[in-house]
Structures are given as C-alpha cells and as structure tokens.
KETIDREN-289823 format. One record per residue (C-alpha): x, y, z. Coordinates in steps of 0.02 Angstrom, whole numbers, plus 50000, padded with zeros to 5 digits. Example, Ala and Ser with C-alpha at 12.3 -4.5 7.8 and 13.67 -1.06 7.14 Angstrom:
// residues 2
506154977550390506844994750357
END
This chain:
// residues 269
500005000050000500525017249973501215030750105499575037550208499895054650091499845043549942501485049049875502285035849773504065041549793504235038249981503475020149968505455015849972506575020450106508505022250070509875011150155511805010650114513094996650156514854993050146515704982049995517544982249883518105000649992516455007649940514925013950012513385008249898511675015249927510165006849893508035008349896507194995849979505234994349987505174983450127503884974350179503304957550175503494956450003504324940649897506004952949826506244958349675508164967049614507904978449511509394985949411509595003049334510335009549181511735020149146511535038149195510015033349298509995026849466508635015349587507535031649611507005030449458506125013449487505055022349655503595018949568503655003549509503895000049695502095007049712501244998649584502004980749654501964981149826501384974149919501494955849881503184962449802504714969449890505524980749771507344983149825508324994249688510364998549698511325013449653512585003949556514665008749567514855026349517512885031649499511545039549620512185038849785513435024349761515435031349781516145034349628517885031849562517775014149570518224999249431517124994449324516824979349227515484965949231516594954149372516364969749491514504972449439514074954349495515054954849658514024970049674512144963449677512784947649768513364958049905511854967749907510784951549922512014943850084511744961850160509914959750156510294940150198509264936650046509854918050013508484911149877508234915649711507594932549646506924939149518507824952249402507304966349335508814976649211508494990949104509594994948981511504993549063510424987049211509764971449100511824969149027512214963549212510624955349269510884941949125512734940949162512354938549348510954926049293512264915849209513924916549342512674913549484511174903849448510714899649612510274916049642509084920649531507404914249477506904923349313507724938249219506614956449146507744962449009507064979648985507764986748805509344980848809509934967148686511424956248680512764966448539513314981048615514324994248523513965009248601515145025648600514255039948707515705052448714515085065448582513525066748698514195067148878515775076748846515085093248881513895085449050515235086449180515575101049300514435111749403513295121349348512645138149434510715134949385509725117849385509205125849215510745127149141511165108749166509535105649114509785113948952511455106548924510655089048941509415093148803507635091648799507575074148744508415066548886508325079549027506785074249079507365054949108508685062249216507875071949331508175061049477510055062049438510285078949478511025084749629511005101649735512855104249792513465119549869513975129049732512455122849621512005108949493512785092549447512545075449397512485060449515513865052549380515495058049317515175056749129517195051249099516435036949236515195032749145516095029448996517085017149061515725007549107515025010748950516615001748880516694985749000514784981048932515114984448745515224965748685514404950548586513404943748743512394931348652513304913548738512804922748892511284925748880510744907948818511554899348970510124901749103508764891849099507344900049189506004911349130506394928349068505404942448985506314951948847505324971048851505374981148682505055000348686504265004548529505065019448514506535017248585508095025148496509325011648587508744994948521508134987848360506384977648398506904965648293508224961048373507514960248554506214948048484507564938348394508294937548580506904930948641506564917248523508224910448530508284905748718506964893148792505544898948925505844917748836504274930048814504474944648706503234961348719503334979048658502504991648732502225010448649503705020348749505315025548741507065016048780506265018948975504885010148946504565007949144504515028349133503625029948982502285017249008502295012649216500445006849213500674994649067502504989549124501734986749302500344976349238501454964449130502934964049261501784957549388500704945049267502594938349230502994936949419501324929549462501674915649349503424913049319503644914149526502264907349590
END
C-alpha cells in the first residue's frame, strides 16, 4: 500500500552498506513482500524505479541499487561486469537474501542482470530484460563530453542535457553547494560504457529460467527486431513491446506494472 499521503516516491526508504572500499546506497520497499532486484541503467539510478515499487507492493518487495559510480553509490571505482556481479551479490548477503530472485535490468541494468543470471544461477529465479539486447557497440562520448562540471542553475544543466533526455534524468541531479551536477561523472560513465560493449549472446542463452525480453517501441537504443530475435532464441523467453521510449518503465509505468507482475505471478509462483 502506498504512504498514508499517497505519494509514490516515499513508498521506498533508502539504506547504504559497505562492499570492495565503497559505500553503495540502495532503495528498499520493505515489507513483507517476495523481493524483487531491480537494476538501473546508465546515467540513471534506483530512484527512478520508486514507482514501480508502488504499483507492486505489496505482495512484492522492490529493493533497487545505486550501482558503482551512479546515484548515491561512491564513485571512482572499477568497472567491469566481474565487479558488477560481486556488486548485487553483496547487496543480496546484506539483506541476507539467500533464495532466488527475480531480476529486473533496464538497459546497462539488463547487461548485468543476465550476466549475473549466468555466473550465479542459484541466485536468481527469472530475468526482465528491459531494452537492452545482447551486441553492444555503444560510443557515448560526443554526447556526455560537455555534461560534467557544476553548473550555477538547475536550468542550465538542464539545458545542456537537452530536451530529449533531461527529463529521464531528473532524479540524477544533485544540489551541491555551489549549484548543479550530475549524480555521475560522465568520463565514469564511459568506462562502464566500455566494459559492457560486447557480443553477449553465449551469455545470455546459458540460464535456463524464465525471462521476459521488454521492447520500447520507440526506443532510439534497440532495434525491435532484434530484442524479439533474443527472445526466440533462448527457451522459457517471452517477448512484448510496449508504445514508449528506451525507458519504457518511465514511459509506460501502468502497462509495464501490469505485465511485470502477470510475469511474476506466473513465472514465481
């Protein structure tokens, strides 16, 4: 159930813990819930995913981490998909979450919830690959090379972002002392952006249990085509598409809601 002021965003209360030298920071919904991980992508962070908390709770616990260098994780970390893992399986001993979960990854968030799904099995029961696919070859520095700094007005960095994607990263903007800024260092970023560029295909075929491969139909990331193709080419795989962006859980929250919990219902019964 939702706060008594009905306020979706604090249905989730923050938490941090210790792991590698750094300080990670994490949403939790609490609750009775059965969990659910769910796993941002780049530039975002688990706010964005407050929600989605909402609209599952609250027969599902919603717990969502800042991943290494984003939100209110400590940056200046290593990166690469080894680290990632280590990452969410620390998380999950923290909480002394011991069965399998669920996993929900959108966009970089879905590049480590499959690789996780394959180095540890036992800890995860089905996979949500939200508009991601399996060949990466991305190169954001053109775009982020002008993001970093501080910036004297939240306008200003809002402008700088664009109006395409400012409004996606509204939750990762932070008030510092002498004004605006990021909750990422974009030179950060791209290194992360470089240790998940890959053919990820072998990967993603290795686990066994059900996943859900989710299409935006608008999404400027990934090719349709070739999310479905990802779906048909591993067993116990469902494919939809629903009309939204490379967010889709932003775009659409009432129809991603609906289908994430029909999946969990039956997939994790």
């Amino acid at each position: 159930m939702l706060p008594e002021d009905g306020t979706k965003g604090e249905y989730m209360r923050r938490h941090s813990f210790e792991h590698d030298g750094l300080v990670f920071s994490f949403l939790d919904a609490g609750g009775d819930g059965r969990p659910v991980l769910a796993l941002h992508g780049h530039w975002m962070g688990g706010s964005d995913f407050t929600g989605l908390a909402a609209d599952l709770g609250p027969e599902w616990r919603l717990i969502a981490l800042d991943q290494r260098g984003f939100g209110e994780t400590d940056h200046n970390a290593p990166h690469n998909i080894p680290t990632y893992i280590s990452d969410v399986i620390a998380l999950l001993d923290h909480l002394s979450i011991d069965r399998p979960v669920p996993v929900l990854g959108h966009s970089f968030g879905g590049i480590v919830a499959y690789h996780l799904a394959a180095a540890r099995p036992e800890r995860v029961s089905a996979l949500i690959i939200e508009d991601i696919g399996v060949t990466i070859d991305d190169d954001s520095s053109a775009l982020v090379e002008n993001w970093g700094g501080i910036f004297r007005l939240r306008e200003d960095l809002e402008d700088r972002l664009g109006p395409r994607l400012s409004p996606y990263l509204q939750n990762s903007i932070r008030r510092i002392a002498d004004g605006w800024t990021l909750a990422f260092e974009p030179a950060e970023f791209l290194l992360s952006e470089q240790a998940t560029n890959g053919d990820h295909r072998d990967v993603w075929r290795q686990s066994r249990y059900p996943a859900l491969v989710v299409s935006g139909s608008e999404s400027r990331i990934c090719d349709a085509a070739e999310l479905r193709a990802m779906a048909e080419c591993r067993a116990n795989t469902s494919f939809i598409q629903l009309g939204a962006g490379h967010s889709v859980h932003i775009d659409a929250p009432v129809e991603f809601a609906r289908h994430l919990r029909d999946f969990l219902d039956r997939s994790c019964p």
